[in-house]
C-alpha positions as CSV (number, residue, x, y, z in Angstrom):
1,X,-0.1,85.8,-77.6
2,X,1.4,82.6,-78.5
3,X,2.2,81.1,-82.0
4,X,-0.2,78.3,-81.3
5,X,-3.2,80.9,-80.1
6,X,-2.7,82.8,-82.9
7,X,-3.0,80.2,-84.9
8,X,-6.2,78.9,-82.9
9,X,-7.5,82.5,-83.7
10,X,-6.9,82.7,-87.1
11,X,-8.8,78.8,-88.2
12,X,-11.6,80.4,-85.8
13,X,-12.5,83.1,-88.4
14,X,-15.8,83.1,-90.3
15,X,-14.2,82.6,-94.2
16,X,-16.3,84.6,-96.9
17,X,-16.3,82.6,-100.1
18,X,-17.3,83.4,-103.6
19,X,-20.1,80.9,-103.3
20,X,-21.7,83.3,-100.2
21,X,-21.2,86.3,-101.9
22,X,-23.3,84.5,-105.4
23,X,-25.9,83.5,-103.0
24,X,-26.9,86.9,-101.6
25,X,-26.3,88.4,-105.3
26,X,-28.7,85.6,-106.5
27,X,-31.3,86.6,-103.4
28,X,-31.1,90.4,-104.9
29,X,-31.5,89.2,-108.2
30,X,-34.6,86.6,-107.0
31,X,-36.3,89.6,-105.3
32,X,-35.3,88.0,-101.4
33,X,-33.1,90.8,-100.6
34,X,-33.2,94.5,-101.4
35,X,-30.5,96.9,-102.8
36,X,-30.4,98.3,-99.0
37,X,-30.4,94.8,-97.7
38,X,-27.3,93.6,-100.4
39,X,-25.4,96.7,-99.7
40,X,-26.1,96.4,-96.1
41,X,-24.2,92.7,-95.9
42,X,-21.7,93.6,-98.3
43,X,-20.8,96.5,-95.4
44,X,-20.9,93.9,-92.8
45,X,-18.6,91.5,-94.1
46,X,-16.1,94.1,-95.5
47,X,-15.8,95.5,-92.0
48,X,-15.8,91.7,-90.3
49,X,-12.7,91.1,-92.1
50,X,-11.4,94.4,-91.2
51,X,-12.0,93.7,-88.0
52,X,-10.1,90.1,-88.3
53,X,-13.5,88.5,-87.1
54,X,-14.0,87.1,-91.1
55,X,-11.2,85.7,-93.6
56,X,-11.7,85.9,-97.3
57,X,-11.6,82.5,-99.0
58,X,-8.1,81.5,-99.7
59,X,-6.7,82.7,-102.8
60,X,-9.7,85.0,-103.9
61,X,-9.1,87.6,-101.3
62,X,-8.7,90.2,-104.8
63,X,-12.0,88.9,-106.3
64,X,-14.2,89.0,-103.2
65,X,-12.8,92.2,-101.9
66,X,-13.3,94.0,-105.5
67,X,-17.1,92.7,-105.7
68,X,-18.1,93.7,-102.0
69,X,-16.3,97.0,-102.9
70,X,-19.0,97.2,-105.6
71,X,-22.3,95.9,-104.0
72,X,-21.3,98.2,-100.7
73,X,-23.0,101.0,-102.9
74,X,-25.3,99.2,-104.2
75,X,-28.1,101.1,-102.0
76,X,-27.1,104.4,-103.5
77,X,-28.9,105.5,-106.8
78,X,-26.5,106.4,-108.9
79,X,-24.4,103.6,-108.2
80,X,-27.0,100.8,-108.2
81,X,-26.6,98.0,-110.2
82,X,-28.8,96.4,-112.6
83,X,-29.5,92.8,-113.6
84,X,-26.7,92.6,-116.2
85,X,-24.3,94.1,-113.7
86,X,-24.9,92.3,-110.7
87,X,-24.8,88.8,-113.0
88,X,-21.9,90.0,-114.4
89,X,-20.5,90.1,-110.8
90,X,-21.7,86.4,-110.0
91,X,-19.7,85.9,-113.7
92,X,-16.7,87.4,-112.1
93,X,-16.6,85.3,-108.9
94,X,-17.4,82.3,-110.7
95,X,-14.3,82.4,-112.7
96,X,-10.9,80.6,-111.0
C-alpha cells in the first residue's frame, strides 16, 4: 500500500471522541440504555479501534481508552457502576 492510501485509510476511520462516549454515559444515566446496552457499545468500539476500523480522538486516546476499559464491565454485577461512578466518568472525559 502506498503512503497516500494509507493515508486515505487512516482520515476514513470512524474517530470516538469524549463527547460520544458522555452521550451514551448520559443515555445510561437517563434510563435510554441499559448496563448490558452501555457495556455492549463500550465492547464495540474498543474492538473497532482494534480492528483499525475506529480512531480515538486525537490526543485523548489515554482518557477514552481508560473509560471504555471501565464501562466494558459495566454489565457484570460486581463491577457495575452507579450514578456517582458513571458521572464521575463523564467528569473525567470532560477534563482537557
Amino acid at each position: 500500500m502506498t503512503e497516500s492510501q494509507l493515508s486515505a485509510t487512516s482520515t476514513s476511520n470512524k474517530v470516538l471522541t469524549r463527547s460520544a462516549v458522555i452521550a451514551k454515559i448520559e443515555a445510561r444515566l437517563a434510563g435510554q440504555l441499559s448496563d448490558a446496552a452501555l457495556a455492549a457499545w463500550a465492547f464495540d468500539r474498543f474492538y473497532a479501534i482494534e480492528l483499525e476500523n475506529e480512531v480515538y480522538e486525537e490526543g485523548m486516546e489515554d482518557q477514552i481508552a481508560d473509560v471504555l476499559d471501565t464501562l466494558m464491565f459495566d454489565d457484570d454485577p460486581s463491577f457495575q457502576l452507579d450514578e456517582e461512578e458513571l458521572r464521575g466518568l463523564i467528569t473525567q472525559l470532560a477534563k482537557v
